[in-house]
C-alpha positions in Angstrom: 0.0 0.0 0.0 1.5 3.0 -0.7 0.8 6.2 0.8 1.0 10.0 -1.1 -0.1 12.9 0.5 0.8 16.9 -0.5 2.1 18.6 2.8 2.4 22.2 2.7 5.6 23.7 3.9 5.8 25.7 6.9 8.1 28.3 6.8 10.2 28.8 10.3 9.6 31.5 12.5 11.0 31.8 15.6 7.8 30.4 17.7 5.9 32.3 20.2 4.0 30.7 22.9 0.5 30.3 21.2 1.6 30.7 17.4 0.3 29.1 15.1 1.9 29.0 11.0 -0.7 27.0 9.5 -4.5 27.0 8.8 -6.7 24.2 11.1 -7.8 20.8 9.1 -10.7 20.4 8.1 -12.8 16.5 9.5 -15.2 14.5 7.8 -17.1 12.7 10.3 -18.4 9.0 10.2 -20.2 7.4 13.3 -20.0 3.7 13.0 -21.8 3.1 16.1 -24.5 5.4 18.8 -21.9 4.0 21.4 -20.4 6.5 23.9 -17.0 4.7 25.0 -14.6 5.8 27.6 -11.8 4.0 25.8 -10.3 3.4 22.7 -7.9 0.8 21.3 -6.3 1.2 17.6 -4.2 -1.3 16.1 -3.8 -3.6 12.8 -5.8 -6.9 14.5 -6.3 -8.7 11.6 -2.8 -7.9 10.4 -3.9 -6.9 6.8 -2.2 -3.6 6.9 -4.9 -1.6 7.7 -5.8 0.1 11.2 -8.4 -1.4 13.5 -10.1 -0.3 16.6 -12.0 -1.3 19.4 -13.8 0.2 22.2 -15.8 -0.6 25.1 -19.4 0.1 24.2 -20.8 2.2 26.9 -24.5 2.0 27.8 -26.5 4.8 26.4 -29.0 4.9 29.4 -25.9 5.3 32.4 -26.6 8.7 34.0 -22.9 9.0 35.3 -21.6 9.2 31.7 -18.1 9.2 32.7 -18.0 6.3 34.6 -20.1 3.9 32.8 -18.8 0.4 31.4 -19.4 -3.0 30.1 -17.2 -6.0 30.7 -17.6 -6.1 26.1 -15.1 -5.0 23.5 -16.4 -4.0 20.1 -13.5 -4.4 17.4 -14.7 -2.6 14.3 -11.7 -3.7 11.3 -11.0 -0.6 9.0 -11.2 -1.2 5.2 -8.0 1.4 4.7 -10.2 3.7 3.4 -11.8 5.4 6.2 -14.8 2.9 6.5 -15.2 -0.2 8.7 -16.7 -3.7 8.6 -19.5 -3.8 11.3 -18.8 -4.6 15.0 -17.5 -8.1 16.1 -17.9 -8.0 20.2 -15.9 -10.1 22.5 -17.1 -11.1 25.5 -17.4 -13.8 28.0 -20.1 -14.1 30.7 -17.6 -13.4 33.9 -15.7 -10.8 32.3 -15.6 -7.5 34.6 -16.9 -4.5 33.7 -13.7 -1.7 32.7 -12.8 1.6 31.8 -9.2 1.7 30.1 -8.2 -0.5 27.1 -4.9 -0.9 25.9 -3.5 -3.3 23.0 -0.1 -4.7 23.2 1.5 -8.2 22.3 1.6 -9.7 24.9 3.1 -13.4 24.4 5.6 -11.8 21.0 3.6 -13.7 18.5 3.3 -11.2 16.1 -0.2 -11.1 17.2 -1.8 -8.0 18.8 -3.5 -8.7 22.6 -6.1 -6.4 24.6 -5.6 -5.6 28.1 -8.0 -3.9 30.3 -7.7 -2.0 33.4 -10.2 -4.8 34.7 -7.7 -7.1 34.7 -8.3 -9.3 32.0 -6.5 -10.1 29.2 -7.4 -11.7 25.7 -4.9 -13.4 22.9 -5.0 -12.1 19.9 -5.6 -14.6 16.8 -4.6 -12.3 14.2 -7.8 -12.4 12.6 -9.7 -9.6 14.3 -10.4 -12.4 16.5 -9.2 -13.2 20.1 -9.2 -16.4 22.4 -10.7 -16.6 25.6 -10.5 -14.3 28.4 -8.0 -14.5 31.1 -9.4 -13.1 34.4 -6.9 -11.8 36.7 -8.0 -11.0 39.8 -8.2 -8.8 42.3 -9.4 -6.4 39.3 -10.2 -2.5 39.2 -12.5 -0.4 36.5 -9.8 2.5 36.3 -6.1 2.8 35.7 -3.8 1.2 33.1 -0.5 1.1 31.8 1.3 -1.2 29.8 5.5 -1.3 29.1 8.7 -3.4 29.7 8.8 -2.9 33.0 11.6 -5.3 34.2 13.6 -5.4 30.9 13.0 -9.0 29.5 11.5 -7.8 26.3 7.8 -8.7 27.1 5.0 -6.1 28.2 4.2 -5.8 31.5 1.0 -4.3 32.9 0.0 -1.7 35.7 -3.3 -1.2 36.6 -5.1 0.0 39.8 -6.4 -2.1 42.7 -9.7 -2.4 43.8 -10.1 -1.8 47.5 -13.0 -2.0 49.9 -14.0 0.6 52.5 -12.1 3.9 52.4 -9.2 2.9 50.5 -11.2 2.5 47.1 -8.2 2.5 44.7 -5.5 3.8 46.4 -3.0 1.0 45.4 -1.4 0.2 41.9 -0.7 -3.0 41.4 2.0 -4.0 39.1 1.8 -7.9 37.3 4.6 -8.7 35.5 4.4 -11.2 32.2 5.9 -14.4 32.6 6.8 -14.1 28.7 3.9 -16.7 27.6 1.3 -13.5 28.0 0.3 -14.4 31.3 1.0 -12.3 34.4 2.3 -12.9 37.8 0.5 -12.2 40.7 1.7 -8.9 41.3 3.2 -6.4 43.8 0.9 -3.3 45.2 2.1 0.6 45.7 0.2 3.0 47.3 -0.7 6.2 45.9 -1.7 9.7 46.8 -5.3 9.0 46.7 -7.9 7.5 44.8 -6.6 6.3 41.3 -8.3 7.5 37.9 -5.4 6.9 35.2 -2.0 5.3 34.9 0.8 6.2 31.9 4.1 4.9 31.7 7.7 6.7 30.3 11.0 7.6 31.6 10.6 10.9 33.6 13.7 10.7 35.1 15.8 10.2 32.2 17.3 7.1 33.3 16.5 4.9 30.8 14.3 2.7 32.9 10.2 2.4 32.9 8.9 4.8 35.5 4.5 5.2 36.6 2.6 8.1 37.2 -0.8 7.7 38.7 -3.7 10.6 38.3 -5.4 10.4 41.7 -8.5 12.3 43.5 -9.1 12.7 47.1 -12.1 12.1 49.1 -12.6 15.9 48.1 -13.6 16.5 44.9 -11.8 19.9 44.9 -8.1 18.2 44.8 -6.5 16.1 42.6 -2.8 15.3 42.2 -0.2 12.8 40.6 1.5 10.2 41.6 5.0 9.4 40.2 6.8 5.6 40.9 10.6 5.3 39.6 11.1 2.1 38.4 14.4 0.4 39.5 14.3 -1.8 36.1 13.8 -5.0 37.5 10.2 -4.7 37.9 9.7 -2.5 41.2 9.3 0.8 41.9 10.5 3.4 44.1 8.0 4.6 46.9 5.3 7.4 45.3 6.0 11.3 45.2 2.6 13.1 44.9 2.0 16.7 43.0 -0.9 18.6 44.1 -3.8 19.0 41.4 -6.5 21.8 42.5 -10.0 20.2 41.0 -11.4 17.5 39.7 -9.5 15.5 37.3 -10.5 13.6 34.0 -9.3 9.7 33.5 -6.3 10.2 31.1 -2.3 11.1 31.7 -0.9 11.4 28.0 3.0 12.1 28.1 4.8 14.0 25.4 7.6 16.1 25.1 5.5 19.3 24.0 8.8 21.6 24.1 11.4 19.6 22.5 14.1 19.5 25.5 14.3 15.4 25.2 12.1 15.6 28.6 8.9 13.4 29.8 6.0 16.6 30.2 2.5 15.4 30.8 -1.2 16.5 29.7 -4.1 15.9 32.0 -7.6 16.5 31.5 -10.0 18.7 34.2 -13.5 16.7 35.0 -15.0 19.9 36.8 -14.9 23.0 34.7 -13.0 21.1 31.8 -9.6 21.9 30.2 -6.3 20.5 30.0 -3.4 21.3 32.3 0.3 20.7 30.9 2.9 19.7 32.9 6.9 20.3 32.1 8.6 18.0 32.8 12.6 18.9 34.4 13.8 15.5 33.5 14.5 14.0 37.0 10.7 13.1 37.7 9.4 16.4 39.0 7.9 18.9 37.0 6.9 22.7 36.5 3.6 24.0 37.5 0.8 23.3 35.3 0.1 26.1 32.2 -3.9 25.3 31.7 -5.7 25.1 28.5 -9.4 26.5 27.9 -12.0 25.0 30.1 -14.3 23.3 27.3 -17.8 21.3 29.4 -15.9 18.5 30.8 -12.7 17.1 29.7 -12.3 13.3 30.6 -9.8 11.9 28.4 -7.1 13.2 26.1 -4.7 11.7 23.2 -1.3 13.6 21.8 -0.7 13.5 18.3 0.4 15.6 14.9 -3.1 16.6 14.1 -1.8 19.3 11.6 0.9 17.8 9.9 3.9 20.7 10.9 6.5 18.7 13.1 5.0 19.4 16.5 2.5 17.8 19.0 -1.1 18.8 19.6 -3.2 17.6 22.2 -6.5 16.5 21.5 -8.9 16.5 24.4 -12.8 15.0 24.7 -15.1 17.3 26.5 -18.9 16.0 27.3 -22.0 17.7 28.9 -22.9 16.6 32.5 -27.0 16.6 31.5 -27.4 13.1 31.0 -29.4 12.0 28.8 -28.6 15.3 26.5 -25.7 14.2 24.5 -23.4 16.4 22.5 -20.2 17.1 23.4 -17.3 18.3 21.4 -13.5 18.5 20.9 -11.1 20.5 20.9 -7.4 20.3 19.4 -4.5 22.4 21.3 -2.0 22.9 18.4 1.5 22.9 19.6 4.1 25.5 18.5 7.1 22.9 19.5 7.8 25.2 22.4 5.9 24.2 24.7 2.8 26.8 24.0 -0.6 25.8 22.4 -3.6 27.5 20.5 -7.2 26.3 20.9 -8.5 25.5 17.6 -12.8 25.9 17.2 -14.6 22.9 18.8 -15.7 20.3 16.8 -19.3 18.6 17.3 -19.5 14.9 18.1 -22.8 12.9 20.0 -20.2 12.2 23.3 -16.7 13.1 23.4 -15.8 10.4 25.9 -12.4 8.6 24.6 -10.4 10.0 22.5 -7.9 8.1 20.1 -6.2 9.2 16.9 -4.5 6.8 13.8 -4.2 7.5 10.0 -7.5 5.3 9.0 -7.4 6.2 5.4 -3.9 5.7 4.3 -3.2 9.5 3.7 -0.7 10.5 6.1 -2.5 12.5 8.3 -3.9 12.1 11.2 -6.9 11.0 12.2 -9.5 10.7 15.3 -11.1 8.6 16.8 -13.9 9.9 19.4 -16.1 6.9 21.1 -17.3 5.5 18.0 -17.3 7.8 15.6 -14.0 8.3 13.1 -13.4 11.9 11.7 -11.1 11.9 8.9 -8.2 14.5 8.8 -9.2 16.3 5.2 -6.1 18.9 5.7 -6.8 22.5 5.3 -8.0 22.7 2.0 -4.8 22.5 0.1 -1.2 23.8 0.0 -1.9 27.0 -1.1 -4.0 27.3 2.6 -1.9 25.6 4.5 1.4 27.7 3.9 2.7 30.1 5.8 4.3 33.0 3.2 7.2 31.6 1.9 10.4 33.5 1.5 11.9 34.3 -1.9 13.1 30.8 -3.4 11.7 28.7 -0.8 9.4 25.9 -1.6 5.6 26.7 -1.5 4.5 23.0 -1.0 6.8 19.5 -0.7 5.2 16.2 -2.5 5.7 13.8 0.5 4.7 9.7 1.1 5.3 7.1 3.6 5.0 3.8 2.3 3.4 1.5 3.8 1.7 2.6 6.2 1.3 0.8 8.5 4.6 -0.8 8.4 6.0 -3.8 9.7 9.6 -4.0 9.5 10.8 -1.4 6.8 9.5 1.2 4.4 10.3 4.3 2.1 10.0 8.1 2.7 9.4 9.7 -0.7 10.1 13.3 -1.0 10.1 15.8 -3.7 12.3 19.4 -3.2 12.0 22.2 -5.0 15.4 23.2 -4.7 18.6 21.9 -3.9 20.2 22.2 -0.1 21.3 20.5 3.3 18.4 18.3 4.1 17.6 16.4 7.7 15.3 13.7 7.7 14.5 12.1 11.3 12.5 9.8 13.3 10.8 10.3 16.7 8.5 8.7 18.9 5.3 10.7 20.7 7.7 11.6 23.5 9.9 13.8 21.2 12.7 11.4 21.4 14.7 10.6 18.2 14.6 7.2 16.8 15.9 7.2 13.8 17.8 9.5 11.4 17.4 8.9 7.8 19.8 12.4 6.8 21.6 14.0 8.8 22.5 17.5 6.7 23.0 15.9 3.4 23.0 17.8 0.5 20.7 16.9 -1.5 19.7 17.6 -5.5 16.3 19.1 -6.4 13.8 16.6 -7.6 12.7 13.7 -5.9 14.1 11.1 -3.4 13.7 8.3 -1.2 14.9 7.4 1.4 14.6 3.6 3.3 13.3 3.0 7.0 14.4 -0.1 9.0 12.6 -0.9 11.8 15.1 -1.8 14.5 14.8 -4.5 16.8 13.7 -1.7 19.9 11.4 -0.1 18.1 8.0 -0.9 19.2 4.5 -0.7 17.7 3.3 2.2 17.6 2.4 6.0 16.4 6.0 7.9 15.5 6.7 11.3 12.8 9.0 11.9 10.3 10.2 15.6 10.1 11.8 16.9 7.3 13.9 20.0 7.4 15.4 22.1 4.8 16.5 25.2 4.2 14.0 27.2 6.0 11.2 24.4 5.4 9.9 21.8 7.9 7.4 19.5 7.1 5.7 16.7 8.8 4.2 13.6 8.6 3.0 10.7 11.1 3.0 6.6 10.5 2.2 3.2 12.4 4.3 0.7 13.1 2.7 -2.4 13.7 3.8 -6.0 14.6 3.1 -8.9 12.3 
């Protein structure tokens, strides 16, 4: 499958908090489903090169919207073109209900596996299908987070645990895989207070799997985070807690929003909405928050290249409170790369629960997925809209393609430049960090080039961007790396 897209050129400026060089895209919205769902898994499950994704079908007569969940999973396989076969459900009778989805590999079969914050897992059979499910207890609705977390090569999986009484969820509980994609029994951590979200990454820079936990007190006036250092062989250094005023949503999404090779965090607001973002210094502590528009309610939030320049936005799911009014919307923070964002306009969808992106048309940009309804990144009307004014000999627009996408072990980047110069061509992952390097100042020929991409043995499944710079043009793209 190959992939061609036209990407206009941005022109660098020195960025301001809160500029923005390029129109907003433009969505096409297509609802599959009238399910609301508080989470979202994309992935290729039937391994034919096209994304998937799944969700938890929420019940549409739940007045506490936000914490409403089935023990199902809906898996709707995408035709590459922005359309999907209709739902195949898996379920089993004593499955527990959940609230957080997550798809990994679980046993390295080349087969994707779900994962839910209940507890329960289910094998994959590469067919959009997946074996029975594997119940896990004790179990929790909230809080998951999947990664190596003792360094044998094979996901392990966080969630939080269930308490009685007062204690509600104020444990994590960390199971790690006993490389046939079952887990161990696991070891518990406390945690500043009652557990809504878990995310995984190196905060501290040491090249080993660290936690953070989004927690609420018994008031709902004060939030905070919980961070857990991992010592790399599977456990974790006691909790340090960061103070959250408010009510918080059910989603950490870590990034590096400012490009200094450092962890930062987004987090969503429950009460009054918004997203506040988190620097991160590097050693597992961070700045205080900078907060984003209060928009209804903001439960969950995903980070990705939504318009195609290089640099991170956040999008973030807001829903109204008045059940059974549905309606909600969401809105995209576009990054500047340095740290600063700009509101776009909100966009209408029937929940705005989860919140999930993925390219699930095959043109390079980057998709959404809200509860069950995809909305299809149609750009910004053209190069001619998208570019910034260009200066005198500089490219207006670049002809750009990743093929395939999504890949499996390697691929091309095709490029067309207008003129000749020094050209870098690089690889990151959603944390900022570098991956690969494709050029590295070449100088390269007018015309049109390609340039190969081997997957390396570390490089996991995934969402990552190419960024192209040359001259004073940067462009931007995003693929999928999937296993086999």
């Amino acid at each position: 499958m190959n992939v061609r897209i036209s990407i206009a050129v941005l022109t660098l400026l020195a960025c301001m908090p809160g500029a923005s060089l390029a129109s907003n895209p433009n969505f096409t919205q297509n609802c599959v489903s009238v399910d609301m769902a508080n989470t979202i898994a994309v992935g290729d499950f039937n391994r034919d090169g096209k994304l998937d994704f799944a969700i938890n079908p929420g019940p549409a007569d739940c007045p506490s919207i936000a914490f409403c969940a089935t023990g199902f999973v809906d898996i709707y396989l995408g035709n590459g073109d922005g359309t999907f076969a209709p739902a195949v459900r898996h379920s089993v009778v004593e499955d527990p209900d959940y609230l957080d989805l997550a798809t990994t590999d679980l046993n390295k079969d080349g087969k994707l596996d779900l994962v839910t914050s209940a507890g329960w897992t289910a094998l994959g059979n590469g067919d959009g299908t997946f074996q029975g499910t594997v119940v896990n207890s004790p179990v929790s609705q909230l809080g998951l987070a999947v990664g190596d977390m003792n360094g044998d090569g094979y996901p392990d999986v966080a969630t939080a645990l269930e308490s009685s009484g007062n204690l509600k969820r104020k444990f994590m509980l960390v199971r790690l895989n006993r490389g046939d994609g079952t887990l161990a029994a696991g070891e518990q951590y406390r945690s500043g207070g009652d557990l809504r979200a878990l995310t995984s990454g190196d905060f501290d820079g040491d090249g080993l799997l660290d936690i953070v936990g989004l927690y609420q007190s018994s008031s709902t006036t004060l939030g905070g985070m919980s961070i857990w250092l991992g010592k790399g062989d599977g456990k974790f250094k006691d909790h340090v807690d960061t103070a959250i005023p408010g009510n918080v949503g059910q989603t950490l999404a870590p990034a590096d929003f400012n490009a200094d090779g450092k962890l930062d965090l987004a987090v969503p607001m429950r009460a009054g909405g918004g997203v506040l973002v988190f620097a991160g210094h590097g050693d597992g502590t961070f700045d205080p928050p900078i907060t984003y528009p209060p928009d209804i309610r903001t439960i969950h939030v995903a980070v990705d290249d939504v318009d195609g320049d290089g640099h991170l936005d956040i999008i973030a799911g807001n829903f109204r409170s008045s059940f059974p009014d549905p309606g909600g919307n969401l809105r995209i923070l576009y990054g500047n790369g340095a740290g600063g964002f700009t509101a776009g306009a909100p966009i209408s969808v029937p929940w705005a629960l989860g919140v999930m992106t993925g390219d699930f048309n095959a043109d390079s940009r980057t998709d959404i997925v809200s509860d069950a309804c995809v909305l299809l990144n149609q750009g910004s009307g053209g190069a001619a809209a998208m570019a910034a004014p260009a200066r005198a000999g500089t490219p207006a627009s670049v002809d750009f393609a990743i093929s395939p996408n999504p890949l499996h072990e390697r691929g091309t980047v095709r490029f067309n430049l207008a003129q000749e110069g020094r050209t870098w061509v690089h690889v990151y992952d959603l944390a900022g960090r570098r991956v690969s390097t494709l050029a590295d100042g070449v100088w390269l020929s007018s015309g049109s080039h390609v340039l190969a991409f081997e997957r390396g043995a570390d490089l996991k499944a995934g969402i990552y961007l190419v960024r192209i710079v040359t001259g004073d043009t940067r462009i931007g793209g995003s693929f999928i790396v999937v296993d086999r």
